[in-house]
N, C-alpha and C positions, 0 to 999 in steps of 0.2 A: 440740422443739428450737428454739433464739433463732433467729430468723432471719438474725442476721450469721454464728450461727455456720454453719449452713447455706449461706451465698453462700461464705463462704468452704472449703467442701470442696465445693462446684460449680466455684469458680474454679478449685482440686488438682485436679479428674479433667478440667478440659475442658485444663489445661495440662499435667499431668503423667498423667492416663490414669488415679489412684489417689489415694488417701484413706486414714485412719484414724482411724478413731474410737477413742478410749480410754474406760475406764470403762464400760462398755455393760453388765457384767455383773458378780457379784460372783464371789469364792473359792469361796465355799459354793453358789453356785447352776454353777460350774463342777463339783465336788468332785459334784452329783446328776447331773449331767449325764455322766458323765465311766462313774459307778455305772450310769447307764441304757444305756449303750454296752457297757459289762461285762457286762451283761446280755446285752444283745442279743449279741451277738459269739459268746457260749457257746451261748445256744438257738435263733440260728437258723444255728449252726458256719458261722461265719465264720472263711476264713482269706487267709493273703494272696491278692492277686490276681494273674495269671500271664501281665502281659507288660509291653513295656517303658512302656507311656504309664500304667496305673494303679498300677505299680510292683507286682515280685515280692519287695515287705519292707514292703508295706503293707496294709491293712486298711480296708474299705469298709462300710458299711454303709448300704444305699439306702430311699428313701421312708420316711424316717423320721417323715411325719407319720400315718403309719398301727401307730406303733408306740410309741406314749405321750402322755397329754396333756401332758408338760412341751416336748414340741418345737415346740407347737404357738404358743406366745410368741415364736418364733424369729423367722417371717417377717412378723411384723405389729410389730415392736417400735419404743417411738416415737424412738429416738433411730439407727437405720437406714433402717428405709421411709421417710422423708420426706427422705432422702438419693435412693435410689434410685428416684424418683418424679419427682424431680426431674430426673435421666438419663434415664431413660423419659419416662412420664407417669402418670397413677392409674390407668390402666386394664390398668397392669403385673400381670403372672402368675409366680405360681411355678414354677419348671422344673425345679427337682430343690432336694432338700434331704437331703441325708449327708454321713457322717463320712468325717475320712479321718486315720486312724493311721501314721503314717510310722514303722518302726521302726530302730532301729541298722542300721547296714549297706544300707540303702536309700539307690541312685543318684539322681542327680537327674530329673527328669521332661524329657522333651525338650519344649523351649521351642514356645508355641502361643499361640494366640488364640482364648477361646470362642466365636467366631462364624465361624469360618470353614472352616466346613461351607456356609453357609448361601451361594449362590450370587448373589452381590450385589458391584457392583463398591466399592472400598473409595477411600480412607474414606467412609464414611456414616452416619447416622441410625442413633442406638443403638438394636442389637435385643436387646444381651444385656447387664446388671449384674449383677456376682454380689460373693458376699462371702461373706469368712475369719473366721469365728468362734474366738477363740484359745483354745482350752479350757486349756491349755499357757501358757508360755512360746515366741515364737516366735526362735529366732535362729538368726544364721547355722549353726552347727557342727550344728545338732540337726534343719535341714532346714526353715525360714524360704522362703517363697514368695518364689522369682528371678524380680524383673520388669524391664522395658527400658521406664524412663520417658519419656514422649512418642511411645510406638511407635503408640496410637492413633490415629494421625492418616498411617500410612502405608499409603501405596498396594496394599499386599498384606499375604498372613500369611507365617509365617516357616517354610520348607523342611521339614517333618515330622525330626527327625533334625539339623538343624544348629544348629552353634556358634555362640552367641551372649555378648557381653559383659555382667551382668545384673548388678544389687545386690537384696540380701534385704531384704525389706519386717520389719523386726526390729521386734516389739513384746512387750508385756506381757501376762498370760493378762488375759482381761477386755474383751481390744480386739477390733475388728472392722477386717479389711482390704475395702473398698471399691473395684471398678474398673471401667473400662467394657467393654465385651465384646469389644472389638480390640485388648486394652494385650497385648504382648508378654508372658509369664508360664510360670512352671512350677514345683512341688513342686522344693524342696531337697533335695541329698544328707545323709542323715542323720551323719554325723559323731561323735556322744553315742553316752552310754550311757544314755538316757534316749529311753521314744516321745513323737513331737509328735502330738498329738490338735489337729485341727481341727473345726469343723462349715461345711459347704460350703454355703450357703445363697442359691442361685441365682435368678435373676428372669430373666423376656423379654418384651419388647413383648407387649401382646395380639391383634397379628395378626401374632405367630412359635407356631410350634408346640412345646409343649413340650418339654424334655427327656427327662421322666417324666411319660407318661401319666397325669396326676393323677386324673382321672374313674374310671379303670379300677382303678388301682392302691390308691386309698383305700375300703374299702368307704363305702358310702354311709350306713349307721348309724355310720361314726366320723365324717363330714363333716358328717350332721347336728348333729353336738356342737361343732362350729365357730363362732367367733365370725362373725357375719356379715359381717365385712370378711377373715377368712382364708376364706369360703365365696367371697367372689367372687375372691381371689388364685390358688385355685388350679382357678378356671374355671368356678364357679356363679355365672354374669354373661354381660353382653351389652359386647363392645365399642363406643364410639362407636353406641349402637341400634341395631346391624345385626351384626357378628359373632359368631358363637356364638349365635345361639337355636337352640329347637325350635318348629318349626310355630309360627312369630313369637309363639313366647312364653318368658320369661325359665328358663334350666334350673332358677335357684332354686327354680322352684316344685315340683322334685322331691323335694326337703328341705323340703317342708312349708311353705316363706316363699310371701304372695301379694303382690299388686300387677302392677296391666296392664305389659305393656312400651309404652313410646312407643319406634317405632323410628325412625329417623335420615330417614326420608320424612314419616315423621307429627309430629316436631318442626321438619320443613322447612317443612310447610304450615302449622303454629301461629304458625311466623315472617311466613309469607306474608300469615295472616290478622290480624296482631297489626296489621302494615305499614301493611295495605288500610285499617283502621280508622282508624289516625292520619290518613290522607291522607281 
């Protein structure tokens, strides 16, 4: 991605909490993606979910990188991650990636913010970006994600359950909604006669704990068919040399990849010694 156009959807999410990106995908790679959902939905009987925050007229479909290689473009794609890298930083992880089906007659989702679980006083230092893959059309009547621009920047989250004044992030199938993990937000009521398919495509700092259990949840022969840079997104890597190894050394090396780990004490003293020499 150009790099002005990047400053400026860093400029959108540090003043208004959100972004969108257009054109990210095409019709026909919507139209397989849409087919792989059909799929899945039937054989592994999926059906709605049963209560008010996933919605009882919607449809879920979780850890979807264990359950096709076409998902597996999702989270490394170059015209999103160097979006959300930039909110973060490289050392960002995948935290959940699923679908979510909004069907006719589905209420609105009560208004939230993905990060606030996480016991940390507010505003602060992005832990969580995530993003709306529009497999669909999204707009208001058909259940278009309601968000409260500039709520990122407020002192708290918002009352589980309460009324809030919100506009719908309305775009084109092909686009991606981008935000930071405190922006005000929630699943539209569906209004249509038609479902809104999204793909949910979540990120977190790599020293937050994931959403989805990535390690556990992927077997380890479909992560080794990962591209090496989605192997370390969803957590065969070391943050900063020092978070997440095994017995100081790098987990990629359980997928087969080698190279020592330098950890974050042993590139301290490389510094130390680089120093001593000059002087």
């Amino acid at each position: 991605m150009a790099e002005g156009s990047l400053a400026a959807h860093f400029e959108r999410i540090a003043r208004d909490g959100y972004t969108v990106v257009e054109n990210v995908f095409s019709g026909d790679e919507a139209d397989a993606i849409l087919d792989d959902l059909a799929r899945l939905e039937r054989d592994l009987g999926i059906d709605f979910a049963r209560n008010d925050f996933e919605g009882r007229r919607t449809k879920r479909v979780y850890n979807l990188l264990a359950h096709g290689k076409r998902f597996e473009a999702i989270p490394v794609h170059p015209a999103v991650l160097p979006i959300v890298e930039g909110v973060l930083d490289a050392g960002c992880l995948v935290s959940s990636l699923s679908s979510i089906a909004i069907h006719p007659g589905e209420r609105a989702q009560p208004i939230h913010a993905d990060d606030q679980l996480l016991p940390l006083a507010k505003p602060h230092v992005a832990t969580v970006c995530n993003t709306m893959w529009a497999l669909t059309d999204f707009t208001e009547e058909n259940g278009a994600t309601r968000i409260l621009p500039g709520s990122h920047t407020r002192d708290h989250s918002p009352a589980y359950g309460s009324e809030h004044a919100s506009i719908p992030a309305e775009m084109p199938r092909g686009s991606v909604l981008v935000w930071h993990g405190s922006l005000w937000h929630g699943g539209g009521a569906n209004r249509s006669g038609a479902v809104r398919v999204g793909i949910a495509m979540n990120y977190c700092a790599g020293w937050i704990r994931q959403q989805e259990n990535q390690q556990l949840g992927i077997p380890r022969e479909i992560a080794r068919g990962f591209s090496p840079r989605l192997r370390e997104l969803v957590g065969y890597g070391v943050y900063r040399g020092l978070i997440g190894h095994i017995d100081k050394r790098d987990p990629k090396e359980l997928l087969g990849d080698t190279g020592a780990l330098e950890t974050v004490w042993e590139s301290a003293d490389a510094v130390r010694r680089r120093r001593e020499k000059r002087s």
